[in-house]
C-alpha positions, 0 to 999 in steps of 0.5 A: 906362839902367842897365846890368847888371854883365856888361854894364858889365864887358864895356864895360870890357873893350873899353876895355882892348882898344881903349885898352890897351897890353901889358905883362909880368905875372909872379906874385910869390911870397915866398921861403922866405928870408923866415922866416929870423931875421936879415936876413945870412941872406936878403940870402945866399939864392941862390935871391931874390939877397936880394929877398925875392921870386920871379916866375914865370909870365911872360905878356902882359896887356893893360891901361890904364895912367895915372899915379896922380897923376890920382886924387885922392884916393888922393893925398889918403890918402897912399898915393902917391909921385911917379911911381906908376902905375894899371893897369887890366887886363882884368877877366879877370886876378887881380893881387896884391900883389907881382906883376911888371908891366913896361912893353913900351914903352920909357922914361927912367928915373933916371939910374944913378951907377955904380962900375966894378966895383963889381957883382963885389965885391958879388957879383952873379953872371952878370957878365962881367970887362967888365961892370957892372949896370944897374937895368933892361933897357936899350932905348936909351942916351942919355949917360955920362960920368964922374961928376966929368968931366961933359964926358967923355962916353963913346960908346955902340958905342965905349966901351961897349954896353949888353945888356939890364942889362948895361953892356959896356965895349970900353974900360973906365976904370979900376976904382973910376971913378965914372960917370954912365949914361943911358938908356931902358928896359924898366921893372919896376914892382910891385904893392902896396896890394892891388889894389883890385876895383871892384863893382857890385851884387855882380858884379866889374867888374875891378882898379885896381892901384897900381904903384911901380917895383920899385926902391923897393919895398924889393927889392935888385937881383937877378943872375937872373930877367932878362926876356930876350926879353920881347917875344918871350914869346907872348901 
């Protein structure tokens, strides 16, 4: 039995409904910065903190995501990297190439080598005497310890908090002290490749969207636009 298009779609959409986990969708949007003629120039922007790209328009969306790896054959055609992910949204939604999507869910992600004060002398803004920078939004610390001290592990609530991406030392080692940092988070993810739309019979059964974690997709870190009180945003 041969199902129409708007049938099939809605299918889908229960799948997602049923299946689906919520996500942070952001629209992205190139800055302005990038038509300038020299990179100095928009490594300064202050208004992308030198990402290239601004995201606006913070809203839940529901959707299917897997890792991509299980699709062979875009492993085959080259276009991945350990650790891509597939979305599947609610064929309702209009993803593009550079939108934000951040996981509501929390999970590990790389260890972080970082350099006591290191965020301050590269002139991110936002941050505290007592603070250094993390990558993403931490959810739950796991470990620190000093870089060439494995064995001198700091305590969380003792030595230092983590606050969204914020590390907060109450004891901070000295300036210049390399460290190790572990942890879970709220994960930011891109996407690229332009979403692909699945068609049948000239009807729209929704999006397959690749995405790479936002700190490979050439983008430095930036000091704003943090997704404070993400999983309070309405949906």
């Amino acid at each position: 039995m041969a199902f129409r298009p708007e049938e099939l779609r809605g299918r889908l959409d229960e799948a997602v409904r049923t299946y689906g986990d919520w996500v942070l969708w952001e629209q992205g949007a190139p800055c302005a910065c990038r038509a300038a003629s020299t990179l100095r120039m928009t490594a300064g922007c202050r208004k992308c903190d030198g990402e290239g790209f601004l995201w606006s328009g913070a809203r839940k969306l529901k959707g299917i995501v897997m890792s991509a790896q299980l699709d062979r054959r875009l492993s085959s055609m080259g276009w991945l990297t350990p650790g891509d992910l597939t979305f599947l949204p609610d064929s309702h939604a209009r993803i593009h190439d550079f939108d934000r999507i951040t996981l509501l869910a929390p999970l590990p992600v790389e260890p972080e080598v970082l350099t006591r004060g290191q965020g301050a002398r590269d002139g991110i803004t936002g941050l505290a005497a007592n603070e250094d920078r993390l990558a993403y939004r931490a959810a739950r610390p796991i470990d620190c310890f000093l870089h060439d001290r494995s064995d001198a592990h700091l305590i969380h609530g003792d030595t230092y908090v983590l606050d969204g991406k914020h590390l907060q030392w109450l004891r901070a080692p000295p300036d210049g002290t390399v460290f190790v940092v572990i942890y879970e988070a709220l994960t930011e993810w891109v996407a690229f490749s332009t979403p692909m739309e699945t068609i049948d019979r000239g009807g729209s059964l929704g999006q397959r969207v690749l995405l790479r974690k936002r700190h490979l997709v050439n983008l430095a870190e930036s000091s704003r636009g943090d997704l404070a009180e993400a999983c309070r945003i309405p949906g």
